[in-house]
N, C-alpha and C positions, 0 to 999 in steps of 0.2 A: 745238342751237345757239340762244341766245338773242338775237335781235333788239333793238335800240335803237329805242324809237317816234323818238326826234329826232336825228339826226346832228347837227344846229346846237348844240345843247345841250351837246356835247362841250368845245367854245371857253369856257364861259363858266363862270365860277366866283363862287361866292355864301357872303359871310364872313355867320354867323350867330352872333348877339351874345347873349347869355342866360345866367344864372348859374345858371339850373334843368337840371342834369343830364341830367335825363328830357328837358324841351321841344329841349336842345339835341339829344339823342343822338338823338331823333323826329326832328327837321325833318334832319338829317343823312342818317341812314338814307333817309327818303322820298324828297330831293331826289337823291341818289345815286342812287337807285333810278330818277329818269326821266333821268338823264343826266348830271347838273350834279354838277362840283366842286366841294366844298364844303370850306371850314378853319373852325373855331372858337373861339372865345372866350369866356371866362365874363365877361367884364366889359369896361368901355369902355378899360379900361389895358390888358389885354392885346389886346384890338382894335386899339388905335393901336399897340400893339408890332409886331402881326400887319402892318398897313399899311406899315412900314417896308421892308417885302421885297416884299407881292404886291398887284396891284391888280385886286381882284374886279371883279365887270359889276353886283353888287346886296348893298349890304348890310339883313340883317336884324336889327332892332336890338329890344332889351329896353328898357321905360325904370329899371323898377325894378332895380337892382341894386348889391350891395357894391362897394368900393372906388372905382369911376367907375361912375356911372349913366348913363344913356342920354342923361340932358341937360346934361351937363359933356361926355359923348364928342362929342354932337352942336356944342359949341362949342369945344373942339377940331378937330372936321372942318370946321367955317366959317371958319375962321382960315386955312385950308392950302385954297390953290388946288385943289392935284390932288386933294385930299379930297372936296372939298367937289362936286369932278363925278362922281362914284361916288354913282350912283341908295340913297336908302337910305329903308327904310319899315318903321317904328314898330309893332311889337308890345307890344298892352302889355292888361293885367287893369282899366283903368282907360277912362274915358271917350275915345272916340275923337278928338273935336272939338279940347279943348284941346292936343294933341300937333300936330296941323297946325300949331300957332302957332311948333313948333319948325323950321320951313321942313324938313320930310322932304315927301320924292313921296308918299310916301301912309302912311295909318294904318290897322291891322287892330284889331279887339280881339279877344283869348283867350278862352278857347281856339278857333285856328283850325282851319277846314274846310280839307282838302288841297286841294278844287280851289279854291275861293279863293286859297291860297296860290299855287297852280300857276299861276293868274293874272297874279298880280301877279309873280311871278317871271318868266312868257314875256314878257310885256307890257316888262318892263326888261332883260331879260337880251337877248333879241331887237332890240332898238332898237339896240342898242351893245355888241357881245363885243369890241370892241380893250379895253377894259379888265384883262382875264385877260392880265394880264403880268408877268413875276418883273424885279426888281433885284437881286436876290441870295438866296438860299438857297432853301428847297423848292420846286417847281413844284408851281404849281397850276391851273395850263392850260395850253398851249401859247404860247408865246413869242410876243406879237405887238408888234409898234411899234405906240408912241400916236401917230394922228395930232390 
């Protein structure tokens, strides 16, 4: 029988933004792996399609990417209230510095170290799991009221 190192971790689900196949299917897999719900996106249009139904505890954002990149998604998510309080931190192949200027919680650059990752995902996911809540269609954590 396999053990859960975190029961907490069960509540909270983390929408990961990236049009790299590979990078998504990785952090998927990994975050899976220690607990957390995870849905996906290749790009910042399907992300706000995504957002329409579930409200993850962290999003994990790309900047470079086709269709919507990560700084049109990001100004879509500051336009919208309930968006815009969904912790979200900036992966990205490029300098770290100028991306904070995009008002995200924090910024990584690629390629990331998992416990880095694992970081910054306890650190937000842990602060606030009422976020993992559906309005309609697939769950992706358990049903909780926002307060």
């Amino acid at each position: 029988m396999q053990h859960r190192r975190r029961n907490q971790s069960d509540h909270v689900a983390v929408l990961v933004v990236d049009d790299d196949p590979d990078a998504r299917d990785l952090m998927e897999m990994f975050l899976t792996k220690e607990g957390y719900s995870v849905r996906t996106a290749a790009n910042g249009r399907e992300a706000l399609e995504l957002l329409q139904t579930i409200r993850p505890s962290l999003i994990l954002l790309d900047v470079q990417m086709p269709v919507m990149d990560g700084m049109e998604f990001r100004e879509h998510q500051r336009r919208d209230r309930e968006l815009l309080s969904i912790p979200t931190v900036v992966l990205t192949g490029a300098a770290v510095e100028p991306m904070l200027d995009l008002a995200v919680d924090e910024a990584l650059r690629k390629p990331v170290r998992g416990v880095d990752l694992m970081k910054i995902v306890r650190r937000h996911c842990d602060r606030d799991d009422q976020h993992a809540t559906v309005r309609s269609g697939p769950v992706l954590g358990p049903a909780t009221p926002r307060s």
